[in-house]
C-alpha positions in Angstrom: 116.4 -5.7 122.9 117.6 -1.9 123.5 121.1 -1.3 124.6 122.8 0.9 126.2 126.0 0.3 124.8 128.4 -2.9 124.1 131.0 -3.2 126.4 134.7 -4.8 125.8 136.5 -4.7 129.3 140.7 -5.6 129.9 141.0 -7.8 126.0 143.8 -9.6 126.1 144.1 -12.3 123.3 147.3 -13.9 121.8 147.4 -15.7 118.2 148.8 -19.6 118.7 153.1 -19.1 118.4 152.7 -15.5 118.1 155.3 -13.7 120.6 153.3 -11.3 122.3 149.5 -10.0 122.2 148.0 -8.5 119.5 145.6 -7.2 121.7 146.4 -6.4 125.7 144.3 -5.2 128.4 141.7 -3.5 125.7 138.9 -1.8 126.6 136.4 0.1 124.8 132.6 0.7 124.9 130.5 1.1 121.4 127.4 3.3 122.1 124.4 3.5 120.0 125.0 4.9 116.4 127.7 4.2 114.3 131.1 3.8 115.8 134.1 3.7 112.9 137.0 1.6 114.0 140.1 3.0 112.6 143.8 1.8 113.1 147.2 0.4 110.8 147.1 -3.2 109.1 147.3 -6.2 111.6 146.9 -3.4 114.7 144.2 -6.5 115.9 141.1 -4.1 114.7 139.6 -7.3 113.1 140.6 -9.6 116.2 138.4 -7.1 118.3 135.6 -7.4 116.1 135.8 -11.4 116.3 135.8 -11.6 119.7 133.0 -8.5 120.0 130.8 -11.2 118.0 131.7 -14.1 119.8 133.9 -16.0 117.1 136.9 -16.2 119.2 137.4 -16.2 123.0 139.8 -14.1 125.1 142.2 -15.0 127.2 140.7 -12.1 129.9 138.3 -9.6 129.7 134.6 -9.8 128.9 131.8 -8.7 126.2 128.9 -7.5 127.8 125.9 -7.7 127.6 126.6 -11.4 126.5 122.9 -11.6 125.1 123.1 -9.0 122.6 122.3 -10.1 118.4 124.9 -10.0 117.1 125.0 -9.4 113.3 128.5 -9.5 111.3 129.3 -8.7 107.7 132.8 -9.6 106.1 134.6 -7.7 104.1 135.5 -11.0 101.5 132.3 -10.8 99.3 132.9 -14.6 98.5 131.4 -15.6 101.6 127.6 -16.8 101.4 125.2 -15.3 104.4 124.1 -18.0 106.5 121.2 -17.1 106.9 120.4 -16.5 102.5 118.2 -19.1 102.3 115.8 -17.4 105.0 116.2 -13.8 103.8 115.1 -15.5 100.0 111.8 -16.2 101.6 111.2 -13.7 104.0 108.7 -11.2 102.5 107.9 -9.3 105.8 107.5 -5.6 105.5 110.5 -4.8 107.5 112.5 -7.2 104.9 110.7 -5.7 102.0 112.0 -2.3 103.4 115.5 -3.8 103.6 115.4 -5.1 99.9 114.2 -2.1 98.9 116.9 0.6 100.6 119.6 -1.7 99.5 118.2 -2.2 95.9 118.0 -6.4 96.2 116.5 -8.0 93.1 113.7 -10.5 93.7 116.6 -13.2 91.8 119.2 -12.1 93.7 119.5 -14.9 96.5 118.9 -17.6 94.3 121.9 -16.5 92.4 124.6 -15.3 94.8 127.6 -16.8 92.4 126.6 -14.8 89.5 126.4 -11.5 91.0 129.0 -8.8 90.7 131.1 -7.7 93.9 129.3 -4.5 94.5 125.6 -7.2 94.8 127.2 -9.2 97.0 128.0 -7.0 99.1 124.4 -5.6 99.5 123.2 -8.9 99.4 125.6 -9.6 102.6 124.2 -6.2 104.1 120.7 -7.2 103.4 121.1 -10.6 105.3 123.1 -9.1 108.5 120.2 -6.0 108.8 117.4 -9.3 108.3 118.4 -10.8 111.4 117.0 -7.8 113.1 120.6 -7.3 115.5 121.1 -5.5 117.9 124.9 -4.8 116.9 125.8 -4.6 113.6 129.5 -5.0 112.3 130.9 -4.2 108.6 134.4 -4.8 107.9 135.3 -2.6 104.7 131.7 -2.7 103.3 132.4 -0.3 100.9 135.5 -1.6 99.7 136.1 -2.0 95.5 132.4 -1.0 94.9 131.4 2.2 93.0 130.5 5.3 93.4 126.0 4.4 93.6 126.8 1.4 95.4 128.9 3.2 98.2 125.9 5.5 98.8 123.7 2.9 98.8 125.4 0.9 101.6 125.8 4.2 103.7 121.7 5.1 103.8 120.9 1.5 104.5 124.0 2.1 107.6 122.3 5.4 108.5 118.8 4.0 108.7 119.8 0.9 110.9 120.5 3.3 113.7 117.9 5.6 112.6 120.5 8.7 111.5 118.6 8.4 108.0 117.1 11.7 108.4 120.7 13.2 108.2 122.3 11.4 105.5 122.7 14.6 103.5 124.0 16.7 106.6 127.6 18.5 106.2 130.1 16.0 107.7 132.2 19.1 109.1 128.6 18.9 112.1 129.0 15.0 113.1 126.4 16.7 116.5 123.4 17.4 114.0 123.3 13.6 113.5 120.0 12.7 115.7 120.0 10.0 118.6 120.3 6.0 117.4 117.0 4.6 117.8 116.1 2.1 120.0 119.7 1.6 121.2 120.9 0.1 117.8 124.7 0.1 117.5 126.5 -0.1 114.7 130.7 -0.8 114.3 132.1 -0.2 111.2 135.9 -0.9 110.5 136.6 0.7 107.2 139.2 3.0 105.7 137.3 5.0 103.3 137.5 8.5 104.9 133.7 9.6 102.7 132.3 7.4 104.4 133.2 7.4 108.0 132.0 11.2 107.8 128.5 10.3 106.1 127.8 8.0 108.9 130.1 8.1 112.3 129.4 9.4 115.3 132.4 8.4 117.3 135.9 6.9 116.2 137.6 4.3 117.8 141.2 4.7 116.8 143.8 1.9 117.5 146.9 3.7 118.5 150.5 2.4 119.3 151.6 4.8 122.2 154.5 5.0 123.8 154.3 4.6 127.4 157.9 4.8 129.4 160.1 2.9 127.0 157.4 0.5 125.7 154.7 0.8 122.7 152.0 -0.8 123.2 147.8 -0.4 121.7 145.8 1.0 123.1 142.0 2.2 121.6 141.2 5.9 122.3 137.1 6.9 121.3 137.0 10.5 119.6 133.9 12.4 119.5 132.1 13.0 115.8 133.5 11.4 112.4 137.0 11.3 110.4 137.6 14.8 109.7 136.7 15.7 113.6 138.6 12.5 115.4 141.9 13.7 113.0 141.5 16.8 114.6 141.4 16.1 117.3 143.8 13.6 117.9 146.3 16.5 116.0 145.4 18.5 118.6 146.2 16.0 121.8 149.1 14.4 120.2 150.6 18.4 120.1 150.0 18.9 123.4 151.2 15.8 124.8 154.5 16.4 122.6 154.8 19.3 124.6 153.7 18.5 128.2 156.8 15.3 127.3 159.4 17.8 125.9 158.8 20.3 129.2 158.9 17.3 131.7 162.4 16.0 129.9 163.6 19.6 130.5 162.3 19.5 133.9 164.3 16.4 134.5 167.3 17.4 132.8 167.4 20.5 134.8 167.5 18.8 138.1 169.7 16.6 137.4 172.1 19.1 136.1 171.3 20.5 139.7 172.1 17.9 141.7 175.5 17.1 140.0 176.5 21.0 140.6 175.7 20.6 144.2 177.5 17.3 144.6 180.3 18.7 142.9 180.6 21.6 145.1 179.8 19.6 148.7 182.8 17.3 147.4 184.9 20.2 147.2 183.9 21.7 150.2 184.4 18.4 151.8 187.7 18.3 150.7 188.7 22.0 152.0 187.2 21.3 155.1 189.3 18.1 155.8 192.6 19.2 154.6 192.3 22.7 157.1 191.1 21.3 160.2 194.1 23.2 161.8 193.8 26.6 161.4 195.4 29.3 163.2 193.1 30.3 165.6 193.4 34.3 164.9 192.6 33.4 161.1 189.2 33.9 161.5 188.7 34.0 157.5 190.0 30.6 157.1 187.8 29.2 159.9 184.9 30.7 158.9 185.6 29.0 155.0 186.2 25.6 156.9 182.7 26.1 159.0 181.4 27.2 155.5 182.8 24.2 154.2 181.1 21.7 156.6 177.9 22.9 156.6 177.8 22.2 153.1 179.6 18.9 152.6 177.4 15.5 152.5 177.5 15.1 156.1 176.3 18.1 157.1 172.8 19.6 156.3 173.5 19.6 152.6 173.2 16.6 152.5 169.4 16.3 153.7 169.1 18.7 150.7 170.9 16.5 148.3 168.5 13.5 149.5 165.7 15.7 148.6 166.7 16.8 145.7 167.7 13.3 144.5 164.1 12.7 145.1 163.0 15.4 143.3 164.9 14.1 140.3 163.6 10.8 140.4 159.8 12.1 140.7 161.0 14.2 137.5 162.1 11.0 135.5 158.9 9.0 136.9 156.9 12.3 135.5 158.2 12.1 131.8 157.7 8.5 132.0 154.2 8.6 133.0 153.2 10.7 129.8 152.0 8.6 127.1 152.4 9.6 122.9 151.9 8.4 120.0 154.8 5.9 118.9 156.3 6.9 115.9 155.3 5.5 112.3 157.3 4.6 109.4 154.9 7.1 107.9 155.0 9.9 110.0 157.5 13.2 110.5 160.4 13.2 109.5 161.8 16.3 110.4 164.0 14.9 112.9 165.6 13.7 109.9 166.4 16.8 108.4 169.8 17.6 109.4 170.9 14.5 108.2 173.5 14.4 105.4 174.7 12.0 102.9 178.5 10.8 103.7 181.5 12.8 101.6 183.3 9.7 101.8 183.9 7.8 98.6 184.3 4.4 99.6 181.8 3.1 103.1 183.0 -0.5 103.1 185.6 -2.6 101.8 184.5 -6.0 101.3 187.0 -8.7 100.0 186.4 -10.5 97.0 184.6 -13.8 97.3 181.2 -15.8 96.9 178.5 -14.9 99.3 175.9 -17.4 99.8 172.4 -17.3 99.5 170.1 -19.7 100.5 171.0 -23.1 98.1 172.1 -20.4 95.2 175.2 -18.1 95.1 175.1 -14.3 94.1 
């Protein structure tokens, strides 16, 4: 079978007694070639994967097409292939081509407990590319194995969607990497950088963004590998700062607009009330009290006011429409600069006593 690309449309899934989704309203499409699935720890990267596969269902959304092989690779090298037994006796040329990109000894099935992590692991490989899938998935294949082993794993990658030819290109030109053969796709989630440029096409990032006063995940697909998604995320993420700063400033100048203006009609209002007899001849001081009404609330100011109350709000709607990247634990800290330790010598005053602790007593 030849795809055109796996589709995951509007994911939602919830873990049993967990408080809110891990994953809400996700969609992504995996093309042919290697897609590397980035994100934090717990961000739901592996629940996608699971329900991509088939191993857990969704509360909404679909996987299409719902035909596709499916092939999956762990990242816990304890876990036998299902299907070892098989790939033991299969001497087919396409297997024998397998065993012999991935460096499988002839004893190697027949001894799976005895092998070292790095053998299991392209022992595990060996067995997912066997099944002949149409979609292959490796979580962290290249994880505590060395240096021979890693490059092993990432030609045997590169030749599954037929990118073999370019395993030695530059990883700064992700676009010399020739089209996947016959619409093979392959999803790598992984957080070895070397390797995500030797083999990606595409990133699919999992991002927490901050969308009005809310962060939720959301998974954006960058063009080309690591160093070229990091790019340009860099670059959006800048330019979304600034398109948020400018719409706050927007805002904030309104606003301070349409307080002035209310300010001054209430004023007006005022003079207008307390003059309402005015010497007739004193043309200055009925001309201010005309002045006066046409610019308190209920006169055509205050048309003006509605409209520029309106405008306000279409401000605040504005800066609340832009999405950004939520803040991380690891991330700048500059807004922290100006902060400064406290001069004073004593914060809190605490009066002597026990303070429990769970069944013991600090």
């Amino acid at each position: 079978m030849s795809l055109t690309a796996l589709n995951l449309s509007h994911i939602t899934y919830t873990y049993p007694g967990a408080p809110e989704p891990v994953l809400e309203d996700v969609t992504v499409t995996f093309a042919p070639g290697w897609t590397a699935v980035l994100g934090d720890n717990g961000i739901g990267k592996s629940t996608l994967m699971h329900i991509a596969r088939g191993a857990l269902t969704p509360e909404r959304g679909q996987v299409s097409p719902s035909d596709a092989v499916i092939a999956f690779c762990p990242q816990d090298v304890a876990v036998v292939p299902a299907n070892l037994d098989d790939f033991a006796g299969d001497w087919s040329p396409e297997t024998i081509a397998i065993r012999d990109t991935l460096g499988i000894a002839d004893d190697w099935p027949y001894r799976y407990d005895t092998l070292s992590g790095g053998e299991r692991k392209r022992l595990q490989i060996a067995c997912a590319l066997a099944a002949q899938p149409d979609v292959l998935i490796l979580d962290e294949p290249t994880n505590h194995v060395d240096a021979p082993t890693r490059d092993t794993i990432a030609r045997a990658m590169l030749d599954f969607t037929g990118q073999a030819g370019d395993a030695d290109s530059p990883a700064s030109v992700p676009a010399a990497l020739p089209a996947p053969r016959r619409g093979r796709v392959g999803i790598v989630v992984s957080h070895d950088i070397e390797l995500i440029d030797q083999v990606a096409m595409r990133c699919a990032c999992f991002e927490r963004r901050h969308i009005g006063h809310n962060n939720v995940t959301q998974v954006i697909v960058r063009p080309g590998n690591y160093t070229a998604a990091f790019a340009d995320a860099q670059t959006r993420q800048a330019g979304e700062q600034r398109a948020l700063d400018q719409a706050h400033k927007e805002a904030a100048r309104l606003q301070r607009e349409s307080a002035s203006r209310r300010h001054e009609a209430a004023l007006a209002a005022t003079s207008w009330r307390a003059n309402r007899t005015i010497d007739r001849k004193d043309h200055d001081a009925r001309n201010a009290a005309k002045l006066a009404k046409m610019t308190s609330v209920d006169g055509s100011a205050g048309s003006a006011q509605v409209r520029l109350d309106a405008r306000v709000e279409a401000a605040r709607q504005a800066a609340d429409s832009i999405t950004i990247a939520a803040k991380r634990y690891d991330g700048d800290l500059a807004a922290f600069a100006g902060i400064e330790p406290s001069h004073a010598t004593e914060l809190v005053r605490l009066d002597a006593g026990v303070i429990p602790f769970g069944e013991a007593t600090v």
